[in-house]
C-alpha positions in Angstrom: 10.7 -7.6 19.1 7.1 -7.2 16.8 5.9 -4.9 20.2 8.9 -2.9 19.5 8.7 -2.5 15.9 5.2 -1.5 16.8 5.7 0.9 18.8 8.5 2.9 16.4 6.7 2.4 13.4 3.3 4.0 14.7 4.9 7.3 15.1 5.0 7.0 11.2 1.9 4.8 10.5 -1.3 3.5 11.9 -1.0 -0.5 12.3 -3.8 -3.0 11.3 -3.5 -6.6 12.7 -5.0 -9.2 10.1 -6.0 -12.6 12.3 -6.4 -15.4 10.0 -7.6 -18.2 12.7 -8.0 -18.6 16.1 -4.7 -18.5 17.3 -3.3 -15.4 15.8 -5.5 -13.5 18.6 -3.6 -15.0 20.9 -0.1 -13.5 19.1 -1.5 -10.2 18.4 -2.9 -9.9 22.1 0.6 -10.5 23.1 2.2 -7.8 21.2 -0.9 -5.7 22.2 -0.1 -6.1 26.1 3.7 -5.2 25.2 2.2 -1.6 23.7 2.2 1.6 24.8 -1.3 2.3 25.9 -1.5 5.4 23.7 -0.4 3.2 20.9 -2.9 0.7 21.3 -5.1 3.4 21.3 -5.0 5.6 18.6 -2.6 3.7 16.6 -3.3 -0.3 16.4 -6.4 -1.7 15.2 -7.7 -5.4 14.9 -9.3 -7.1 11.5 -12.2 -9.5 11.9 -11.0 -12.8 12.3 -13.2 -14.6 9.9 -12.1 -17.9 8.0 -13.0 -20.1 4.9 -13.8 -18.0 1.8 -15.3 -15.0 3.1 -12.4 -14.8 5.3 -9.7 -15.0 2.6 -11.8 -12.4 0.5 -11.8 -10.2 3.3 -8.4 -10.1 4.3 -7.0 -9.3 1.1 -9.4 -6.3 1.0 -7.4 -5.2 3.8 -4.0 -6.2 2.3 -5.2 -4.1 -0.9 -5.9 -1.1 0.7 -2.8 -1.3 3.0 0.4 0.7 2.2 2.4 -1.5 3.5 2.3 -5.6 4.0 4.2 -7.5 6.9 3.3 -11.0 6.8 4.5 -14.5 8.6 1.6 -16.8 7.1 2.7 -17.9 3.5 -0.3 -16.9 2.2 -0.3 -13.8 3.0 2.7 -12.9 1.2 2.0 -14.4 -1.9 -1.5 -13.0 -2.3 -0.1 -8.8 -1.8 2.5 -9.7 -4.1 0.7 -11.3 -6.5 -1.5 -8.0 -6.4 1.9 -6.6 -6.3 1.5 -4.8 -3.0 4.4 -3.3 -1.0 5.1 -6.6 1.3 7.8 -7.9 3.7 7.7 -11.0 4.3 8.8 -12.5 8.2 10.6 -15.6 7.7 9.2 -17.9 10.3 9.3 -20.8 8.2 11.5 -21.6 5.2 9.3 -21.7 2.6 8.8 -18.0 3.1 12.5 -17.0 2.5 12.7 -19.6 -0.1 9.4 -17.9 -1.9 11.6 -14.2 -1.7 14.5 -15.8 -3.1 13.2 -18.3 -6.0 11.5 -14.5 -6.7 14.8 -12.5 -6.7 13.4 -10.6 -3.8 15.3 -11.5 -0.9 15.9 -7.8 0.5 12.1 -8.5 0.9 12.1 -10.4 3.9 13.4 -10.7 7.2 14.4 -13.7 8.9 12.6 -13.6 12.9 15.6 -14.8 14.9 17.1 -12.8 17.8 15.8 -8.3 18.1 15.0 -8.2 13.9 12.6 -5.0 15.2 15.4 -2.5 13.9 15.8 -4.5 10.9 12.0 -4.4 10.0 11.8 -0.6 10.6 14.7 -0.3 7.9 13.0 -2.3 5.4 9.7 -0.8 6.1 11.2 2.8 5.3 12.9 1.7 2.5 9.7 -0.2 1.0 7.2 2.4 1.9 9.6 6.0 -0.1 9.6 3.2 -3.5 7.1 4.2 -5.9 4.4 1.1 -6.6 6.3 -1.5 -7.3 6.3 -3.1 -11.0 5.2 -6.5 -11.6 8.3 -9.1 -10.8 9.5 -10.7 -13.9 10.1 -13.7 -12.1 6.6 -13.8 -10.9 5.6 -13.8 -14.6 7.5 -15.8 -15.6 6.1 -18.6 -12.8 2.6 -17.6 -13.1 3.0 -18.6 -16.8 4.5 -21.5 -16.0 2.0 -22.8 -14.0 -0.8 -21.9 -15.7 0.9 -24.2 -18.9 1.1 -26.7 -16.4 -2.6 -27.0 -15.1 -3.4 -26.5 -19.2 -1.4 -29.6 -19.6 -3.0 -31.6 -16.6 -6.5 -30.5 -17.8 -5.5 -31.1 -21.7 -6.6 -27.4 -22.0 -4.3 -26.7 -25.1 -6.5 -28.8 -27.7 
């Protein structure tokens, strides 16, 4: 289903794969064989997959030039829309969905099971003709609230 997506939504756009360990080679080579070849050409390109630090630095560079954000890892949703970058999230896991929907942004995601490549091209199109999205109120209002909490645990407020 992500080959197919793939290969629809580089008519439109070019595609950047963003491996955070090891592993995630071996998923993005997957969806690479699955490819047209003149896809994988001119249209798909591979980040570095570097980890620790440098590598979280690094891949948010590339989230924050990106116009568009389609993540499974949960940290790579929150950190585009904490920068509040277009992002969609695919809902592998739970905590994912439940992230869009404590947010009020549950259009934002899609959940993986069965052929969701038509679904994801939808979304996509729809995210990318918004103008830049404004800062969620909901994200505020949880960023406040959690920075009042580590001010409590660290007795920050005397």
């Amino acid at each position: 289903a992500m080959s197919k997506y793939v290969n629809s939504i580089s008519a439109l756009y070019d595609v950047v794969f963003v491996p955070h360990i090891y592993s995630d080679l071996k998923a993005i080579h997957s969806i690479l064989e699955r490819l047209d070849q003149s896809v994988v050409r001119n249209k798909v390109s591979v980040s570095g997959c570097v980890q620790g630090d440098a590598g979280t630095r690094y891949n948010f560079s590339v989230y924050n030039n990106s116009e568009l954000v389609i993540a499974s890892r949960f940290h790579a949703n929150v950190g585009p829309l904490a920068s509040s970058n277009k992002v969609i999230g695919l809902s592998v896991l739970d905590r994912v969905s439940y992230m869009y929907d404590s947010l009020g942004r549950s259009e934002q995601y899609v959940s993986v099971d069965g052929d969701f490549s038509s679904l994801l091209f939808n979304k996509s199109l729809e995210l990318m003709s918004c103008d830049l999205m404004m800062p969620n109120i909901a994200m505020e209002k949880m960023k406040e609230k959690t920075i009042s909490f580590y001010k409590k645990a660290f007795d920050l407020t005397s």
